[in-house]
Backbone as a ProteinNet text record, in pm:
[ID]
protein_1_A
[PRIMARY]
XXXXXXXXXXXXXXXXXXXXXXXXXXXXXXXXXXXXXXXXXXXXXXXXXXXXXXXXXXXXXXXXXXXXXXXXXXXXXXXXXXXXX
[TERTIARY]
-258	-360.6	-292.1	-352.2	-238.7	-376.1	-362.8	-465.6	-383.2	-459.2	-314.1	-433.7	-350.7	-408.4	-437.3	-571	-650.4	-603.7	-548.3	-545.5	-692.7	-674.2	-774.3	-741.9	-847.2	-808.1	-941.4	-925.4	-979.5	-997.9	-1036.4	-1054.3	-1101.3	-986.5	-995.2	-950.2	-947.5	-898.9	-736.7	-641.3	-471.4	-544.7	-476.7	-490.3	-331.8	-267.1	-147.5	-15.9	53.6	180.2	336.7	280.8	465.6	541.4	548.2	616.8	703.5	819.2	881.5	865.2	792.3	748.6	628.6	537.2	417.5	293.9	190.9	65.9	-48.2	-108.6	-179.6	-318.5	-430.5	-534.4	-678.9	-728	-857.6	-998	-1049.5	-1079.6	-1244.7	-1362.2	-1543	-1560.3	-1661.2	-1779	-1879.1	-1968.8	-2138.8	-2200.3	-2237.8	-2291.7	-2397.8	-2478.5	-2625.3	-2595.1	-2690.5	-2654	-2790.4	-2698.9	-2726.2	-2956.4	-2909.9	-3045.2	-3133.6	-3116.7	-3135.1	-3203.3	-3110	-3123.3	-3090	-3020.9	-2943.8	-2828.2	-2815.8	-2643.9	-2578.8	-2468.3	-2342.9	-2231.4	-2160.4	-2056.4	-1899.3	-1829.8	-1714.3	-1604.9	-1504.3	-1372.5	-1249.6	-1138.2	-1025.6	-887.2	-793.9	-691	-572.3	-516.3	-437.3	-254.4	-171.3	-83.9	27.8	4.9	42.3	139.3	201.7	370.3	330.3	384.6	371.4	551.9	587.3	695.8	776.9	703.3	740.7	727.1	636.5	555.1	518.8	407.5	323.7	186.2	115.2	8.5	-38.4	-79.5	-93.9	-249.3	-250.5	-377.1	-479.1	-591.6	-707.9	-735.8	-615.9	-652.9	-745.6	-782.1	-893.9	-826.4	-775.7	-663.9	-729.4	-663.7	-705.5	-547.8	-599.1	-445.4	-453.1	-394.7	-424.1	-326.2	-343.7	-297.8	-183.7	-53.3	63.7	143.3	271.2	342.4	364.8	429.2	455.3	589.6	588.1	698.2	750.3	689.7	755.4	660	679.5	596.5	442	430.8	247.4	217.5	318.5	292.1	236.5	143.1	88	9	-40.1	-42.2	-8.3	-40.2	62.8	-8.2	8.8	-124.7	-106	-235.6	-242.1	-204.4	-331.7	-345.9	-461.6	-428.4	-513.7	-672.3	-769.7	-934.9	-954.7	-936.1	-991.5	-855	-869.6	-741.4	-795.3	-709.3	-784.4	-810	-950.4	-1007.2	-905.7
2348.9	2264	2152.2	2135.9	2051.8	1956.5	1830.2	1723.8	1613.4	1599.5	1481.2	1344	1237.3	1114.6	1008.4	992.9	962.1	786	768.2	614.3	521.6	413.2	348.9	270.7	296	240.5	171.5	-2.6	-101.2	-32.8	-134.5	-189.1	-313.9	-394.2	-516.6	-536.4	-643.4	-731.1	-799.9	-795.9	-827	-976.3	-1079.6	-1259.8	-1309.3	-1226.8	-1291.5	-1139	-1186.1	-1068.5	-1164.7	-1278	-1382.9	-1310.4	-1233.8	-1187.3	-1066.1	-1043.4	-921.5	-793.9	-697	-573.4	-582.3	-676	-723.7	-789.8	-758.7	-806	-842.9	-959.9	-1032.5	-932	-902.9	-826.4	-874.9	-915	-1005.6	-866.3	-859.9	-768.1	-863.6	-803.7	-870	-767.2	-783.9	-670.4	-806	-723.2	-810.4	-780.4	-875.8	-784.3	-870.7	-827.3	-846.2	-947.9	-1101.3	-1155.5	-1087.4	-1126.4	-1084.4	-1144.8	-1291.5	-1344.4	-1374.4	-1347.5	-1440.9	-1321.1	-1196.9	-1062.3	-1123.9	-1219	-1252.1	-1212.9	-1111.2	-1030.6	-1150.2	-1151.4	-1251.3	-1219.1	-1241.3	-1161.1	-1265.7	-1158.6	-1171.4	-1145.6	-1229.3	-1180.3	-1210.4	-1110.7	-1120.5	-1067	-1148.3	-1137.1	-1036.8	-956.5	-862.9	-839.5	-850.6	-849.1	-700.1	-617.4	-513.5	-484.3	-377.3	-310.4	-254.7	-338.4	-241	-209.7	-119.3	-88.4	-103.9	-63.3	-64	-188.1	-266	-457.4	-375.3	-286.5	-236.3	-309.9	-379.9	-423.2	-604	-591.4	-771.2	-809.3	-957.8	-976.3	-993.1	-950.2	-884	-732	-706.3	-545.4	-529.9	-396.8	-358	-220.8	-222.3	-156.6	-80.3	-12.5	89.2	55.4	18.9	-15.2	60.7	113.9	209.5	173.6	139	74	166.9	153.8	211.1	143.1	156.3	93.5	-46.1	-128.5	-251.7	-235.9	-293.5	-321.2	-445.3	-540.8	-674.9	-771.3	-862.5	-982.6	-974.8	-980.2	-962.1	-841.4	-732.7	-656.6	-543.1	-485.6	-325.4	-270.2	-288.9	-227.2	-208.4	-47.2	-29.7	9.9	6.7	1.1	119.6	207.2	347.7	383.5	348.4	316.9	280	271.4	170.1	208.6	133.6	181	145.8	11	-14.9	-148.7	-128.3	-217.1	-338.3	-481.5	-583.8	-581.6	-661.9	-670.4	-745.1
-1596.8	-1539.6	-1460.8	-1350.1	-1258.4	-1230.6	-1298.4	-1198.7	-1150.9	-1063	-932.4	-989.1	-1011.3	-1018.2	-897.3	-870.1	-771.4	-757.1	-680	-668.7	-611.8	-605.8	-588.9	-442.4	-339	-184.6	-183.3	-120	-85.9	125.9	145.7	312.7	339.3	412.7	470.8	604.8	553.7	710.4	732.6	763.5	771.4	829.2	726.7	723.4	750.7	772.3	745.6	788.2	839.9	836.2	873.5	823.8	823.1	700.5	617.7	566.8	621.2	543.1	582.9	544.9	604.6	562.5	441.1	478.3	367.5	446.7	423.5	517.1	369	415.2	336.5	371.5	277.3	327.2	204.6	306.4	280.4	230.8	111.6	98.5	63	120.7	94	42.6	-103.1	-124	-99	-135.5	-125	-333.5	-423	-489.9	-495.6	-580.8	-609.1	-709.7	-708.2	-785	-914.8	-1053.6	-1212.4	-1185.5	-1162.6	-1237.6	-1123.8	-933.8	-875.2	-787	-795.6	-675.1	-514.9	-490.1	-380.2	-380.3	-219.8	-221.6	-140.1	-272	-262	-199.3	-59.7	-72.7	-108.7	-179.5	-318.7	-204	-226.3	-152.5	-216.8	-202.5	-298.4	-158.6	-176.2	-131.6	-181.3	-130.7	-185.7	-64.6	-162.7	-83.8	-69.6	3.5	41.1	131.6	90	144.9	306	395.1	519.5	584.9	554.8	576	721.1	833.3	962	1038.6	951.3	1024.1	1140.6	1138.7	1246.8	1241.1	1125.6	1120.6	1187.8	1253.5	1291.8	1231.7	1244.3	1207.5	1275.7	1213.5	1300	1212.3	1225.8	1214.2	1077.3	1097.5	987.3	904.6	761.9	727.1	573.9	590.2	464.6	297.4	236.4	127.5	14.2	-39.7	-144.6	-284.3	-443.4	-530.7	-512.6	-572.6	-600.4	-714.9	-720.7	-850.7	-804.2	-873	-874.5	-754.7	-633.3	-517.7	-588.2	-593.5	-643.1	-700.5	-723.6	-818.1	-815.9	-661	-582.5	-504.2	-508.8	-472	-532.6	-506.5	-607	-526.2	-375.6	-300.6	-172.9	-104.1	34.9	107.4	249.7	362.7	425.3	378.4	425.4	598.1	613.8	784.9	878.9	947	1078.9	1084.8	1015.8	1065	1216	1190.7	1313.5	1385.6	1570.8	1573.3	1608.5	1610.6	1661.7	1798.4	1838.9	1947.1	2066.6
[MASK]
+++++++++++++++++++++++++++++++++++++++++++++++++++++++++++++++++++++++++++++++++++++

């Protein structure tokens, strides 16, 4: 029985690429608030492996969880949705 383990991929927005081979990625959901039913939208920052520094900011990026790269790192940036305007 062979099952491949499914990682978990976000989509954001690149806030940042002053690092070396690492792009900051700004990630919104919207949820429903519990007591109120007003959609809230939630945002979390994630700092991800871009190997080539092909990503600038603007861009709209696909990141997918992986092992631990370093301290803040645990994920790596699949590839390009959409490019900046």
């Amino acid at each position: 029985m062979t099952s491949e383990k499914t990682n978990r991929t976000l989509s954001g927005r690149v806030t940042s690429d002053k690092a070396n081979k690492t792009v900051t990625v700004l990630v919104e959901r919207r949820i429903k608030h519990h007591l109120y039913g007003k959609f809230v939208t939630r945002s979390k920052k994630y700092h991800a492996h871009d190997d080539n520094n092909q990503f600038s900011i603007g861009d709209i990026v696909l990141i997918e969880e992986c092992r631990p790269i370093s301290k803040t790192k645990s994920w790596k940036v699949i590839k390009l949705l959409k490019d900046e305007v």
